[in-house]
Backbone bond lengths (Angstrom), bond angles and torsions (degrees), N, CA, C in turn:
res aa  C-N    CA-C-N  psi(-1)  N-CA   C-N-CA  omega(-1)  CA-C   N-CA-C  phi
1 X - - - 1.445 - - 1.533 107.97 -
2 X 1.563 117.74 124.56 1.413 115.40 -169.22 2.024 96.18 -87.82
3 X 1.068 80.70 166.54 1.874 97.15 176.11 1.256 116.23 -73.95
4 X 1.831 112.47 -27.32 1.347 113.78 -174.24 1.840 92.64 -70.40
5 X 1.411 121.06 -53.26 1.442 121.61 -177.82 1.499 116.87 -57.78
6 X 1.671 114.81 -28.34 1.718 103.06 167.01 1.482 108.10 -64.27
7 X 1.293 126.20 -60.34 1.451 133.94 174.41 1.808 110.42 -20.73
8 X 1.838 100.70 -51.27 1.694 84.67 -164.48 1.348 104.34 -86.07
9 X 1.314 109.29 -16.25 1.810 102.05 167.78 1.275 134.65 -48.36
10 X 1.376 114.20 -49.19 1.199 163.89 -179.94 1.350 96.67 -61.27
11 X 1.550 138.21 -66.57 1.225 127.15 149.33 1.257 159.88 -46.00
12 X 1.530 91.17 -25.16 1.522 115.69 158.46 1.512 105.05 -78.79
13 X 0.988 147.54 -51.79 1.580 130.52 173.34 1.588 105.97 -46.14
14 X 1.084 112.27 -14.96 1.943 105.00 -177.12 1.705 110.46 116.03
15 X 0.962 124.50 -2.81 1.252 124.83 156.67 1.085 128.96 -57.98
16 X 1.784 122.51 132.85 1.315 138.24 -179.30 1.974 94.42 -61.23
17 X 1.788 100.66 157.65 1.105 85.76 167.32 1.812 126.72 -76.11
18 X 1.660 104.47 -15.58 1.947 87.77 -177.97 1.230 89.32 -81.69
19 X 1.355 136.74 -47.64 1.690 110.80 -176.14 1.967 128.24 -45.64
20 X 1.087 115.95 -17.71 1.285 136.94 164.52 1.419 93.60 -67.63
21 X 1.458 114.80 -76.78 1.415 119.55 -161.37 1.820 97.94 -47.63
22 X 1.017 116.46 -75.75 1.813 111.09 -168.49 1.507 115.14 -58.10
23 X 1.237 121.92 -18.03 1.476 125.26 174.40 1.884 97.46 -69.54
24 X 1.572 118.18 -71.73 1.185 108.87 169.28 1.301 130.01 -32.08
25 X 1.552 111.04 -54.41 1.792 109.83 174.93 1.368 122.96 -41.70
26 X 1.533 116.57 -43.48 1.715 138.77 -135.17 1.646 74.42 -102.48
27 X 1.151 148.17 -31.58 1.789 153.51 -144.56 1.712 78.25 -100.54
28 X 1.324 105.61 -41.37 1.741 95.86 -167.68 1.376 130.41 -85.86
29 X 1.215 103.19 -24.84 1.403 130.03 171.14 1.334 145.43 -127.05
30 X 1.670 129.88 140.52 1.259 144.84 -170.86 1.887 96.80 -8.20
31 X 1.667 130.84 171.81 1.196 128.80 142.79 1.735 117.94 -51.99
32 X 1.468 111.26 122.76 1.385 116.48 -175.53 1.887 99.80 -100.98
33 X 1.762 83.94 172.33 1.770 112.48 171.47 1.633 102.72 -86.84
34 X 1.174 152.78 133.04 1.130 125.07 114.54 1.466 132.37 37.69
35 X 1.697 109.48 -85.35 0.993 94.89 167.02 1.239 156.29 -53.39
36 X 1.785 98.17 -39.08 1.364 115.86 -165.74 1.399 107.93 -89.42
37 X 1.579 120.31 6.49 1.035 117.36 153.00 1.905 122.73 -89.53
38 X 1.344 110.45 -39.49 1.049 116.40 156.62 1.944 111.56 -26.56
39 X 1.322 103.31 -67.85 1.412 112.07 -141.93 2.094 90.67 -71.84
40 X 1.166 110.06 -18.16 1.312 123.41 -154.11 1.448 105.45 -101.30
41 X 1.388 123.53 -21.35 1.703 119.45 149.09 1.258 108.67 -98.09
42 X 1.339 132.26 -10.54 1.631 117.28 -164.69 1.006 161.21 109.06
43 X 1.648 88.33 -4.99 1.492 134.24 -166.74 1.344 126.71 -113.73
44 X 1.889 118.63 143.77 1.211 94.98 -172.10 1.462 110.35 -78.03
45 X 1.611 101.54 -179.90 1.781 104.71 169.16 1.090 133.98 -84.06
46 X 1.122 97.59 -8.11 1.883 105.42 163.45 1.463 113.14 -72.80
47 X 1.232 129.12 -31.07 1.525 139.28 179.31 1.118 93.84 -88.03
48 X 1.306 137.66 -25.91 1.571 123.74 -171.81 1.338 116.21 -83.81
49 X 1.416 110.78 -31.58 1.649 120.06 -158.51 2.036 82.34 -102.57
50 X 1.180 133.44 -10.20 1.342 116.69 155.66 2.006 96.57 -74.76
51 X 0.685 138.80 -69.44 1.473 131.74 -179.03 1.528 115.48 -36.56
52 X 1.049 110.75 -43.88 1.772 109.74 174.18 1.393 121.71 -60.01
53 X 1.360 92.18 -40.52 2.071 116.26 -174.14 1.657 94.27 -67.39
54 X 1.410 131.47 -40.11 1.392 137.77 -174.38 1.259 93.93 -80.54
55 X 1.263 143.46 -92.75 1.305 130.60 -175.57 1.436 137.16 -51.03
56 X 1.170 117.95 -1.14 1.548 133.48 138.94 1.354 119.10 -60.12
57 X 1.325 117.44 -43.22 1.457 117.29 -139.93 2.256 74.72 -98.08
58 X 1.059 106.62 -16.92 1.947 108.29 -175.36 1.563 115.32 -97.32
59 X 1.963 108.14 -7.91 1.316 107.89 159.39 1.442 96.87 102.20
60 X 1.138 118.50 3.08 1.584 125.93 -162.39 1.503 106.75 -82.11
61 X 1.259 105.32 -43.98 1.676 121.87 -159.72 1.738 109.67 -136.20
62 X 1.837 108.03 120.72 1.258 91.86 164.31 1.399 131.55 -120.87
63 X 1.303 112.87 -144.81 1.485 89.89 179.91 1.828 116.96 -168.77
64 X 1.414 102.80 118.78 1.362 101.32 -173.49 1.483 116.07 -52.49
65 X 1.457 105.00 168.04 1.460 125.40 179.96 1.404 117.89 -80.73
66 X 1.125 108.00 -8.87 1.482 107.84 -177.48 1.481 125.74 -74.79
67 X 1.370 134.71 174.06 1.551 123.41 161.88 0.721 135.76 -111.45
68 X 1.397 156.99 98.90 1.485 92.13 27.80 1.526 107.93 -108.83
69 X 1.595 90.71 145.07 1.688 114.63 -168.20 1.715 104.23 -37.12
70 X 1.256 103.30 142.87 1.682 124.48 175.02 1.895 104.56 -113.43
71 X 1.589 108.93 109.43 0.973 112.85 -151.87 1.741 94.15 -101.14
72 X 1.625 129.54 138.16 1.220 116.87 -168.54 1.730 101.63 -150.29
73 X 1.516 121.09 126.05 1.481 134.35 -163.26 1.799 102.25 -51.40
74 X 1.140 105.08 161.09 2.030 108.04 -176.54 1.870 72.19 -116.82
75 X 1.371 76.20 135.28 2.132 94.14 166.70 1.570 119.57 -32.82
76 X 0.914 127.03 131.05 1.726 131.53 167.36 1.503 107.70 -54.42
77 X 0.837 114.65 -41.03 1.673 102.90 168.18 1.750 132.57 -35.12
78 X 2.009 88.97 -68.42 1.242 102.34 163.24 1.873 123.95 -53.37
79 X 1.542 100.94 -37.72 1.308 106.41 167.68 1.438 127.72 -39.19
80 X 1.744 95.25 -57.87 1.583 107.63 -167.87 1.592 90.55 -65.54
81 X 1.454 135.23 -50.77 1.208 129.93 -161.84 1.684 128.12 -52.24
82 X 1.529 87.00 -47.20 1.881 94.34 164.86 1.329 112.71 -59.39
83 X 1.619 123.99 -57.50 1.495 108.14 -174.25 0.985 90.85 -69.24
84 X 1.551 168.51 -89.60 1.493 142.77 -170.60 1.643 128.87 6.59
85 X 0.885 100.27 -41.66 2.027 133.18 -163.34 1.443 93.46 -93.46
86 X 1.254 121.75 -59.89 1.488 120.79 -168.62 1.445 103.70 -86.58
87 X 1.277 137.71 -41.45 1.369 121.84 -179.31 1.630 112.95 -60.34
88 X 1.510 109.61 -39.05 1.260 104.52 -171.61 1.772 112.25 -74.53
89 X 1.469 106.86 -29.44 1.455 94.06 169.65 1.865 125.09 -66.06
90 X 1.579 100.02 -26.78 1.601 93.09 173.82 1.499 120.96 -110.39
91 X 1.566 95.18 32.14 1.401 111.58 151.69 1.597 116.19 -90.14
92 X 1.566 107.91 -58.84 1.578 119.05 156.64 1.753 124.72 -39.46
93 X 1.314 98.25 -30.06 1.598 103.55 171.56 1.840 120.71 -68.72
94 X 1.411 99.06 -42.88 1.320 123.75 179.55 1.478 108.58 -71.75
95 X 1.361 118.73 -61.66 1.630 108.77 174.55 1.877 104.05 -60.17
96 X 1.065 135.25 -46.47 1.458 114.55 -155.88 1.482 99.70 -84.82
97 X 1.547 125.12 -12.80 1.531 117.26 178.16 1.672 102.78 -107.86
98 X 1.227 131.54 19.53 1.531 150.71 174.05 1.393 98.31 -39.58
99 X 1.080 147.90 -81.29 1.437 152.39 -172.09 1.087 109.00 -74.13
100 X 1.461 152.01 -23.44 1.222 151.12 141.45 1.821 112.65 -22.11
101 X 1.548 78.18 -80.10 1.777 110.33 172.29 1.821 100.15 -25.98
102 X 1.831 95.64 -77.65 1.591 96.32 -167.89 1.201 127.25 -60.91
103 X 1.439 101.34 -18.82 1.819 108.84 -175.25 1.624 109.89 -74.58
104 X 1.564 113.00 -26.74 1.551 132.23 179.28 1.484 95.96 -58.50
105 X 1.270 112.43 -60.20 1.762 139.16 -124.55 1.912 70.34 -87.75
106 X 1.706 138.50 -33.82 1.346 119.88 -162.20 1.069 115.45 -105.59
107 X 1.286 111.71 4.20 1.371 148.23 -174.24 1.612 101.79 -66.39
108 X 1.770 96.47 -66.58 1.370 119.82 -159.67 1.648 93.68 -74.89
109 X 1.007 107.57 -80.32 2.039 104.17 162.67 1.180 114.15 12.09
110 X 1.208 97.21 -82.19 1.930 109.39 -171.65 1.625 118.24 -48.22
111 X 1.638 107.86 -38.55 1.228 103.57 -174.63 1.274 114.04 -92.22
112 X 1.383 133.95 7.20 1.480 147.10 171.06 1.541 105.06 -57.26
């Protein structure tokens, strides 16, 4: 499996491309610093540690206690399984509040 094809997967679930990019890296390699991930795609760390904070906060990426934290990918499995879990619940959200939704959505229409 090439990296260019993890990347577009990875984007097709809704991922930015550097969040793709450091999820792939962190899948490839030992638990990292911050930095040495920074320095190792190219990017600064201010853009990076917004990418970490997003893929933390999606279950993707975690991160030791130590200082400074060594940040290391959660399996693609588990990955695919949560967005599995979450799409299907706000799919279930959408069909049982369906007429809610549209009656809102003709609501707003009309008064445009």
């Amino acid at each position: 499996m090439s990296k260019e094809w993890m990347l577009k997967t990875l984007k097709s679930l809704g991922l930015k491309h550097l969040d793709a990019e450091v999820y792939v890296y962190l899948l490839q390699n030992d638990p990292q610093k911050a930095r040495d991930i920074a320095e190792a795609l190219e990017t600064y760390k201010r853009q990076l540690y917004r990418s970490l904070k997003s893929l933390q906060r999606k279950g993707m990426v975690s991160a030791s206690q130590e200082h400074p934290a060594r940040f290391s990918a959660v399996s693609f499995d588990k990955v695919l399984d949560s967005f599995i879990i979450s799409n299907r619940e706000t799919a279930q959200y959408v069909e049982q509040n369906k007429e809610q939704i549209l009656s809102f959505w003709r609501s707003k229409i009309t008064e445009a």
